[in-house]
VOSEGU-938267 format. One line per 8 residues: number of its first residue (from 1); for each residue z, y, x of N, C-alpha, C. Coordinates in Angstrom, 3 decimals. Example, Ala and Ser with C-alpha at 12.3 -4.5 7.8 and 13.67 -1.06 7.14 Angstrom:
BEGIN
1) 7.800 -5.690 13.190 7.800 -4.500 12.300 7.800 -3.300 13.200  7.080 -2.250 12.850 7.140 -1.060 13.670 7.870 0.030 12.900;
end
This chain:
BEGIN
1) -42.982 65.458 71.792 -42.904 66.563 72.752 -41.616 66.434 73.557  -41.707 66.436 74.779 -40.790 66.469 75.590 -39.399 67.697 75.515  -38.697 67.358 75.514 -37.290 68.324 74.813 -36.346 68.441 76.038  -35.639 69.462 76.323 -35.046 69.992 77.668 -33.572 68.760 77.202  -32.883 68.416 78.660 -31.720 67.736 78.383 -30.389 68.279 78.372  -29.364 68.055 78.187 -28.563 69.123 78.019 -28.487 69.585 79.639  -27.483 70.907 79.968 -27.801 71.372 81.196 -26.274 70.277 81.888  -26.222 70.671 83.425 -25.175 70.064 84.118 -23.594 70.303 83.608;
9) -23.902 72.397 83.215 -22.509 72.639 82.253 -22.279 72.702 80.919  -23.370 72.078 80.385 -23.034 71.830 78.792 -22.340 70.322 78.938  -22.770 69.185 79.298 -22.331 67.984 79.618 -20.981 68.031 79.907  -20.106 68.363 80.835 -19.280 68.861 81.021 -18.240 69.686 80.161  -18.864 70.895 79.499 -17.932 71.382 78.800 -18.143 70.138 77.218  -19.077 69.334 77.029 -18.996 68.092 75.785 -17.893 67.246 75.835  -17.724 67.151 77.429 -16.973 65.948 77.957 -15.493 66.201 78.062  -15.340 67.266 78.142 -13.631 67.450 78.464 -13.557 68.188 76.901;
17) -14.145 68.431 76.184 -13.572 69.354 74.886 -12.847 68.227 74.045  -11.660 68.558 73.181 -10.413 68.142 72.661 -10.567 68.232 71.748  -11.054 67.211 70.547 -11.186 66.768 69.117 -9.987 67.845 68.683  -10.162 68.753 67.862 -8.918 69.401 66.812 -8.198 68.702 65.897  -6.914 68.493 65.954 -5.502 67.964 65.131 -6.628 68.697 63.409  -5.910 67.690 62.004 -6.215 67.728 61.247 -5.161 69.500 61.099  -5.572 70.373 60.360 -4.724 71.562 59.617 -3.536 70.652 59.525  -2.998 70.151 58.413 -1.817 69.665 58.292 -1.034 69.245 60.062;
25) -1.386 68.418 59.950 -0.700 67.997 61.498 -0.510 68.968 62.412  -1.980 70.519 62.676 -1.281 71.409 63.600 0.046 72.188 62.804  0.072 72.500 61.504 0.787 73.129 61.096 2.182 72.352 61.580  2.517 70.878 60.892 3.859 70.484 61.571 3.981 70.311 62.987  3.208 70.691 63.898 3.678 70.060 65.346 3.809 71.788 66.000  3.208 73.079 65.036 3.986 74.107 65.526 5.091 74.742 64.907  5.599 74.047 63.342 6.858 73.886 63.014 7.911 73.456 63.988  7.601 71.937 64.288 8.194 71.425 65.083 8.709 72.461 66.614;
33) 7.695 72.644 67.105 7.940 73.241 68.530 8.093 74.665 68.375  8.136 75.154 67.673 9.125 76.457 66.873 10.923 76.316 66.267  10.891 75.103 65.757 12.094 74.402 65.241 12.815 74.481 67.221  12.419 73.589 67.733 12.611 73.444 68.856 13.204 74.715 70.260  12.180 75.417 69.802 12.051 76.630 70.701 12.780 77.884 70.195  13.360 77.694 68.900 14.339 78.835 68.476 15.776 79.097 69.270  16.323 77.868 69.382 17.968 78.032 70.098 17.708 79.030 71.355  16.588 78.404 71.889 16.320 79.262 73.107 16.308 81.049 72.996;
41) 15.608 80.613 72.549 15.223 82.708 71.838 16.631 83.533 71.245  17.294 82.440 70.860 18.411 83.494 70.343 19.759 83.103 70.733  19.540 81.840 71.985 20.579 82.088 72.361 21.330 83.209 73.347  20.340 84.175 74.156 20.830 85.392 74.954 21.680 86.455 73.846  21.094 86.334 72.206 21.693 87.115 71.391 23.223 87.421 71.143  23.739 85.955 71.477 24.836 84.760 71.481 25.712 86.041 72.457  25.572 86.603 73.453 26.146 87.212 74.437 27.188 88.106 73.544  25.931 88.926 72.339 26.913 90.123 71.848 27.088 90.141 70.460;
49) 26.509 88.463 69.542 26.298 88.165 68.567 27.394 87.248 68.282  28.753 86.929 67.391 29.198 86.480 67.044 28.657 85.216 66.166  28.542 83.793 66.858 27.611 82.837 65.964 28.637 82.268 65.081  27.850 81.221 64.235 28.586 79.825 63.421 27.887 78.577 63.897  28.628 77.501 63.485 27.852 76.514 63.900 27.647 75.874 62.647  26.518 74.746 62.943 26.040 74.239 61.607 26.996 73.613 61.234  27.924 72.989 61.508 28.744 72.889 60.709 29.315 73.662 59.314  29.659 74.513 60.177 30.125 75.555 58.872 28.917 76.404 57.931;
57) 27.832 76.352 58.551 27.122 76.422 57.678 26.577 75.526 56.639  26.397 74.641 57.410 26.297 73.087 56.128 27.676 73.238 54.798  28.691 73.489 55.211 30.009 73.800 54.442 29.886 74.788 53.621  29.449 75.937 54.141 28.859 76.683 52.970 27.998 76.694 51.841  26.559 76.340 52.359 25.604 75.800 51.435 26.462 74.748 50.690  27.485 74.126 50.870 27.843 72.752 49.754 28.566 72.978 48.920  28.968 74.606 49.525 30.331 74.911 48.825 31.986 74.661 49.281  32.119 73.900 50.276 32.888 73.513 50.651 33.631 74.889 51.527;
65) 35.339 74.473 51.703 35.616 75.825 52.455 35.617 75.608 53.778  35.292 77.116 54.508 35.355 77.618 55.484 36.084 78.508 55.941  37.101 77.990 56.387 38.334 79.606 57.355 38.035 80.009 58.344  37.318 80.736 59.119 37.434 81.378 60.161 37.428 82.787 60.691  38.689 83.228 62.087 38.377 84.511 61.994 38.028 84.710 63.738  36.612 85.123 63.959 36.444 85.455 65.528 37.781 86.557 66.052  38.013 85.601 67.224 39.222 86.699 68.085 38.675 86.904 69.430  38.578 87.646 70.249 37.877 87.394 71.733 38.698 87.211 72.303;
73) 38.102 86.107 73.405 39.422 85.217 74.413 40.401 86.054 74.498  40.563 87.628 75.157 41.335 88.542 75.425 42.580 88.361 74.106  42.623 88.671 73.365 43.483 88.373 72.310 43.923 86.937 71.900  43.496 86.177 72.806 44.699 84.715 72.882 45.301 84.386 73.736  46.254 84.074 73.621 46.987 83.553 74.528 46.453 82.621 75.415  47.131 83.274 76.860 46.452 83.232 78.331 46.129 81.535 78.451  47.202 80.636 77.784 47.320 79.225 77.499 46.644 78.765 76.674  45.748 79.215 75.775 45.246 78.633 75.519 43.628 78.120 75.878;
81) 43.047 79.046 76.581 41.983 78.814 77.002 42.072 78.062 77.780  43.180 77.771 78.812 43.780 76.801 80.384 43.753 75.702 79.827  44.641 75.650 78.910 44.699 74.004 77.987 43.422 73.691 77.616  42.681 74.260 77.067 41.406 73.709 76.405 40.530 73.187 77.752  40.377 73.691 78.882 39.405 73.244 79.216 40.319 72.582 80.591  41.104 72.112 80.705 42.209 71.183 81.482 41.674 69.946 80.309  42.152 70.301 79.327 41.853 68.765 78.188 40.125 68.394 78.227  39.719 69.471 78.191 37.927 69.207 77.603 37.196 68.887 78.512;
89) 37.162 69.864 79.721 35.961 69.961 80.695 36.856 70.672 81.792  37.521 69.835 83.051 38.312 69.853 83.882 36.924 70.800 84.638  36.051 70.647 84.582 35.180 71.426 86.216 34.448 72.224 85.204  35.120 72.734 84.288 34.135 73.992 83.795 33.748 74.660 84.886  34.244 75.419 84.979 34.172 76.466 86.123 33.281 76.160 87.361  32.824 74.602 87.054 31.883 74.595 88.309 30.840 74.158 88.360  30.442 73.877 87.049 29.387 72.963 86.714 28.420 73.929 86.650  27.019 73.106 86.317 25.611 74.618 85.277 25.562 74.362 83.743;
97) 26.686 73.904 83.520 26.825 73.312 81.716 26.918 71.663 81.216  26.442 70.557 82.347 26.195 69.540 82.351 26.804 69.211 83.684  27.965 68.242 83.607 28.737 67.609 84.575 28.065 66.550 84.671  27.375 65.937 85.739 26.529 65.167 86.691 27.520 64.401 86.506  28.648 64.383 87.738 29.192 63.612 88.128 30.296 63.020 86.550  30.832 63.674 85.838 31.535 63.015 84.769 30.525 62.105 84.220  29.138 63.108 83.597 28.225 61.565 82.996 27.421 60.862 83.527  27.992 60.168 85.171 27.432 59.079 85.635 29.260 58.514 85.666;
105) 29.978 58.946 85.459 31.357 57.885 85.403 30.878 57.652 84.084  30.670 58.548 83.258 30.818 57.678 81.706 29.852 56.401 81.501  28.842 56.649 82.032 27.744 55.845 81.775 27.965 55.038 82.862  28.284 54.458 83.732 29.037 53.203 84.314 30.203 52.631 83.432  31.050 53.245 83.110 31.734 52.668 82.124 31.326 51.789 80.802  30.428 52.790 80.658 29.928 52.003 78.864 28.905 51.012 78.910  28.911 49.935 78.461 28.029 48.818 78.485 26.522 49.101 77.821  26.343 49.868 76.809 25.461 50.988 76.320 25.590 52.337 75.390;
113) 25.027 52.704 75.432 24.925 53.864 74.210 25.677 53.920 73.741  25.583 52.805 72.408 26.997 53.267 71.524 28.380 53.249 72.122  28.497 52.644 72.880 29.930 52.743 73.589 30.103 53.644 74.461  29.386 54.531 74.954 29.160 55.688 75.960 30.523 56.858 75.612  31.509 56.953 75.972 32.431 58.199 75.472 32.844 58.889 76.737  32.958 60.462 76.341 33.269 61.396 77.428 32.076 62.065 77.613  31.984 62.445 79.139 30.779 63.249 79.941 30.123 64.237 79.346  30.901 64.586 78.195 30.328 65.986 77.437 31.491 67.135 77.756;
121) 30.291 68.065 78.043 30.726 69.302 78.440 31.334 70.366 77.586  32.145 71.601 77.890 32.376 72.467 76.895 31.204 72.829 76.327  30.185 72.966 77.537 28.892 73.646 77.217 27.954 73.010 76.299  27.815 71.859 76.600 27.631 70.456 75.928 28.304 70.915 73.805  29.002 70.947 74.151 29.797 71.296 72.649 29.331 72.102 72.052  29.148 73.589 72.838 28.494 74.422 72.204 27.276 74.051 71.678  26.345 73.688 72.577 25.064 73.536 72.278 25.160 72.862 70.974  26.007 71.320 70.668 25.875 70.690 69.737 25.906 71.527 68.101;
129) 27.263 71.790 68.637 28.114 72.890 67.853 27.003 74.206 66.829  26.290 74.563 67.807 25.303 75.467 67.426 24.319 75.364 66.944  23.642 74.476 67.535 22.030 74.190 67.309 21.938 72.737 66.660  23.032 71.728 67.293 22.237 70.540 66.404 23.359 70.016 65.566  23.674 68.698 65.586 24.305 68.090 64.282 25.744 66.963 64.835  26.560 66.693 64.213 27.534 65.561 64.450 26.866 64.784 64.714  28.227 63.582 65.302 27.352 61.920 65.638 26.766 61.782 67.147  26.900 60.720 67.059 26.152 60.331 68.631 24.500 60.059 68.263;
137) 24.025 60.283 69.079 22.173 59.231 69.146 21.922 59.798 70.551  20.604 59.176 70.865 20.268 59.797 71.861 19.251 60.907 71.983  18.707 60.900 70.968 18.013 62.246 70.539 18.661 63.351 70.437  19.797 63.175 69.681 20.976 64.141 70.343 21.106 64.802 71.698  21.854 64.176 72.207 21.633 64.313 73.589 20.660 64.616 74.594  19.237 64.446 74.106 18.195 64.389 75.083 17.761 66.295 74.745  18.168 66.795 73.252 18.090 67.891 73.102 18.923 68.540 73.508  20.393 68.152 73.505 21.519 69.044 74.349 21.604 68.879 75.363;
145) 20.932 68.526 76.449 21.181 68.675 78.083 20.432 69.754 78.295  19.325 70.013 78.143 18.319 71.641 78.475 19.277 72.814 77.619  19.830 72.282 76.105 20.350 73.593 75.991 21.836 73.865 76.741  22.226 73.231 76.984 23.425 73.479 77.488 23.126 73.528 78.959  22.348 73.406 79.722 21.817 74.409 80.591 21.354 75.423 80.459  20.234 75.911 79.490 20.065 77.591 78.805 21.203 77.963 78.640  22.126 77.652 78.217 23.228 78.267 77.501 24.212 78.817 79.104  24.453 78.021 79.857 24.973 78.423 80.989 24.310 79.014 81.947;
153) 23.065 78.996 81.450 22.373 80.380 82.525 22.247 81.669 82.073  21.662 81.663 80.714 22.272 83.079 79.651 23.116 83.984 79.720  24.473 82.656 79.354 25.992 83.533 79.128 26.787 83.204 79.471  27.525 84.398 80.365 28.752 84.366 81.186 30.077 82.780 80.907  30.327 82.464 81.752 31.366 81.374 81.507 32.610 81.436 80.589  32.788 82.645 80.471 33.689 83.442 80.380 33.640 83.715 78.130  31.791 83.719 77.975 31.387 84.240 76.699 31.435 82.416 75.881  30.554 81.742 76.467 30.790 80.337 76.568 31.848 79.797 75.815;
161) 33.040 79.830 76.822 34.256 79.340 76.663 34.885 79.979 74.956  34.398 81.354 75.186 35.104 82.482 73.812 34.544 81.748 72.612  32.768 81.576 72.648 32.300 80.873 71.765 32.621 79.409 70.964  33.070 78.617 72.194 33.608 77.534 71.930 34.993 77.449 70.747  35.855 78.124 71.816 37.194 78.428 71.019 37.105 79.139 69.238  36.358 79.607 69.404 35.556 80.213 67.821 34.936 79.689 66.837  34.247 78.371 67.570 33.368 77.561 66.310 34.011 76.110 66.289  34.996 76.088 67.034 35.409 74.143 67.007 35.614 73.938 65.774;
169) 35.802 73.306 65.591 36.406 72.414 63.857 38.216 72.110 64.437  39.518 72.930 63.713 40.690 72.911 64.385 41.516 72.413 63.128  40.762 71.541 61.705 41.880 71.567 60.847 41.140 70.751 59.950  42.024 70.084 58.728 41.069 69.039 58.220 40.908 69.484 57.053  40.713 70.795 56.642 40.003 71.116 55.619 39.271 73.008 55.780  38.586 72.597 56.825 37.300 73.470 57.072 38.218 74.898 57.775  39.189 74.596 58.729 39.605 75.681 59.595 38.783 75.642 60.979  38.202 76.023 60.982 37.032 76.698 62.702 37.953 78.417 63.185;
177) 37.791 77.476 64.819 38.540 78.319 65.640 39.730 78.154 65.395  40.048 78.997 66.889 41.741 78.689 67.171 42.258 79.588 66.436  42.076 80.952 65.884 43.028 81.156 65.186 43.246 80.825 63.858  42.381 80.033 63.053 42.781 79.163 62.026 43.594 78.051 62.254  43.064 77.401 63.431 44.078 76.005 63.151 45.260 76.448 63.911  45.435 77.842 64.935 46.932 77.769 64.775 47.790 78.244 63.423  46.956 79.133 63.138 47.596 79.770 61.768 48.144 78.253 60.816  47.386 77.271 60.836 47.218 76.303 60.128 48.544 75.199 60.777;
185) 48.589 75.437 61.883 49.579 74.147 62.459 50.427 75.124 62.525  51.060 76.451 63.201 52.286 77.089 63.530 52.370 78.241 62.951  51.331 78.745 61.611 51.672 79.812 61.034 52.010 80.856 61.621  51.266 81.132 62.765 51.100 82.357 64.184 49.840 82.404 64.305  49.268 83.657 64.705 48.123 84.187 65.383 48.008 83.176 66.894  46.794 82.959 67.509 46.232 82.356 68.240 46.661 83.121 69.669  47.318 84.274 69.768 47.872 85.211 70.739 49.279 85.019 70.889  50.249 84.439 69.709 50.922 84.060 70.356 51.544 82.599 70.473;
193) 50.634 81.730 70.392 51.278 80.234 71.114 51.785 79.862 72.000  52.589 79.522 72.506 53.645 79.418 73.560 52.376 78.303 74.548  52.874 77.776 75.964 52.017 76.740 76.373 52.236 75.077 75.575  52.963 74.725 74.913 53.183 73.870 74.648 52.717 73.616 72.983  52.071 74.935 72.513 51.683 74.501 71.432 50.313 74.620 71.600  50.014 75.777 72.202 48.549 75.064 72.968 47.809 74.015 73.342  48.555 73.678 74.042 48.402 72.035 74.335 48.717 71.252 73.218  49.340 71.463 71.920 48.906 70.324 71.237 48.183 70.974 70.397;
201) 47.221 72.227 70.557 45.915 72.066 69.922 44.522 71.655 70.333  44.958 71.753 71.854 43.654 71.316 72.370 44.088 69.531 72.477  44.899 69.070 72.015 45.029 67.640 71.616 44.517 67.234 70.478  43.964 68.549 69.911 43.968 67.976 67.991 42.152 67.646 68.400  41.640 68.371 69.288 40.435 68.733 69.165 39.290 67.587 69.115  39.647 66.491 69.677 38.460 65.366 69.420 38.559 64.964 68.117  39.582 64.942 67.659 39.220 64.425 65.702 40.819 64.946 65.173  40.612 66.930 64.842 41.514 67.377 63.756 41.523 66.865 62.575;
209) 40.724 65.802 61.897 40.669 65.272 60.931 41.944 64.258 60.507  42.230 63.585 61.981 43.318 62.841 61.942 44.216 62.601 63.009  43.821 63.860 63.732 45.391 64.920 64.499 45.894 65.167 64.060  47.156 65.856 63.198 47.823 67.425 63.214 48.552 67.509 63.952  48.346 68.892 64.385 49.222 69.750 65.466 50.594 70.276 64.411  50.330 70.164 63.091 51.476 70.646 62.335 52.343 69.610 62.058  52.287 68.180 62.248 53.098 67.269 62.131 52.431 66.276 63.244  52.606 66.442 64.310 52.676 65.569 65.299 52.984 64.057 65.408;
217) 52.032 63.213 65.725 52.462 62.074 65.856 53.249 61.696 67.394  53.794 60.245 67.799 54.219 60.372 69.223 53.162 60.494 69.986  52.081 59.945 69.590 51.127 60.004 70.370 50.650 61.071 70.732  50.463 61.947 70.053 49.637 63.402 70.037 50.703 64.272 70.898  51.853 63.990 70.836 52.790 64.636 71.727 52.885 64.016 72.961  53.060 62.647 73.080 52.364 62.316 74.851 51.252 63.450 75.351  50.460 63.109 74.781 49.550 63.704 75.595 49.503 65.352 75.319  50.304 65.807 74.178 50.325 67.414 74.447 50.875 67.746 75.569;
225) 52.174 66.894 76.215 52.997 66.992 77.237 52.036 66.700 78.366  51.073 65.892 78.407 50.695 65.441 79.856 49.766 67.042 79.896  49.100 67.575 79.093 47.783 68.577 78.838 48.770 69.496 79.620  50.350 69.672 78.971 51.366 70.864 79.750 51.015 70.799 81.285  51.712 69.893 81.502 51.660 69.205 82.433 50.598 69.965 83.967  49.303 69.311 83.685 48.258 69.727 84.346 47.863 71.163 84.204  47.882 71.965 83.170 47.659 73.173 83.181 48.559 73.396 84.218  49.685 73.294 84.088 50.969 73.696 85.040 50.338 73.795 86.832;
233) 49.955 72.219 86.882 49.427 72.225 88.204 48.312 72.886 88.570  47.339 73.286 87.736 46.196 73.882 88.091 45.922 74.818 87.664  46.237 75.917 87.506 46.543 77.423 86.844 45.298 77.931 87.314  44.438 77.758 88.164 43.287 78.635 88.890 42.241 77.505 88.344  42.140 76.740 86.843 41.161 76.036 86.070 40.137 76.706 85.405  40.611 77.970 85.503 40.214 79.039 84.224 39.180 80.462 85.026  39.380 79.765 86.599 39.278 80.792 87.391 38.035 81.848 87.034  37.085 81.322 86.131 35.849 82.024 85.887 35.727 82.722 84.684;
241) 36.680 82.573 84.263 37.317 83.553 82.743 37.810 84.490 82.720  38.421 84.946 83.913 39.326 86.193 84.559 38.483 87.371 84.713;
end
């Protein structure tokens, strides 16, 4: 007996329909893109939420110590925020979180990847700082360029910068933020560092592990002096913090 064929829109809807992922597999690929999609969601929280970074949370879970005490920029000294981002990220203030132009100098410089140093942003830091992990890769990176654009469209330059100064790693046995590692190098609150000790904390900051700002090498004092230095000349660095 002759039997009807399928119609013009059954064919069609046969033809484009999408075999279903096994259970297991959808479950990890909306782990995954949940894993993914969290920084986003809570980073606007970030505005009036005092964070940590995994760092110090990894330090906790291990047991290991953690010093830190949140201060808001307002309660540090005016020098130290100038120094930090004179040393860190010269065009804070002008970037959208990701300096273009620094990471196409870096990446002309470096022959590849692993040799790639610089072109990271304050904002850049945060993101790392917050959401993902130490170390270079490029998976790294390919996740911190969108957040550190979220992050500078979110929150003020100004909240950013506060955040930063709050979660760095400033001492080599688990002091985060500036007012630990000054407490830690000059046995003073983070409000009152003169400019010159400022500057040799934002010298400690690429590896406090084998900086100290509390016993200075010559080296670390060159360049605390040059960090003086440029703050000096460019006092309107900070201009978006005011």
């Amino acid at each position: 007996m002759w039997q009807p064929g399928p119609s013009r829109e059954d064919f069609f809807r046969r033809d484009l329909r999408v075999p279903f992922l096994p259970r297991p597999l959808r479950i990890a690929a909306f782990v995954v893109l949940a894993i993914l999609l969290l920084p986003y969601v809570i980073t606007p929280l970030y505005r009036f939420v005092n964070p940590v970074s995994t760092v110090m949370l990894w330090r906790w879970v291990t047991g290991a110590r953690v010093e830190r005490t949140f201060i808001p920029i307002a309660r540090m000294s005016p020098a130290l925020p100038l120094t930090v981002i004179i040393s860190e990220d010269g065009r804070f203030c002008g970037h959208p979180g990701v300096d273009l132009k620094e990471l196409q100098e870096a990446i002309a410089d470096a022959e590849d990847f692993d040799d790639l140093r610089g072109g990271s942003t304050i904002t850049q830091q945060v993101a790392k700082n917050l959401f993902l992990w130490p170390g270079r890769s490029i998976v790294r990176k390919v996740l911190e360029f969108p957040l550190a654009l979220w992050i500078d469209l979110v929150l003020p330059k100004r909240r950013v910068l506060e955040i930063y100064l709050n979660i760095a790693e400033w001492g080599p046995n688990g002091q985060f933020g500036a007012e630990a590692g000054s407490r830690r190098a000059f046995g003073k609150s983070a409000r009152d560092v003169t400019p010159q000790e400022a500057a040799m904390l934002a010298a400690t900051l690429p590896n406090p592990i084998k900086r100290n700002a509390r016993q200075p090498g010559p080296g670390l004092q060159r360049l605390a002096a040059l960090y003086v230095r440029r703050a000096a000349s460019a006092p309107t660095a900070n201009s978006c913090i005011r």
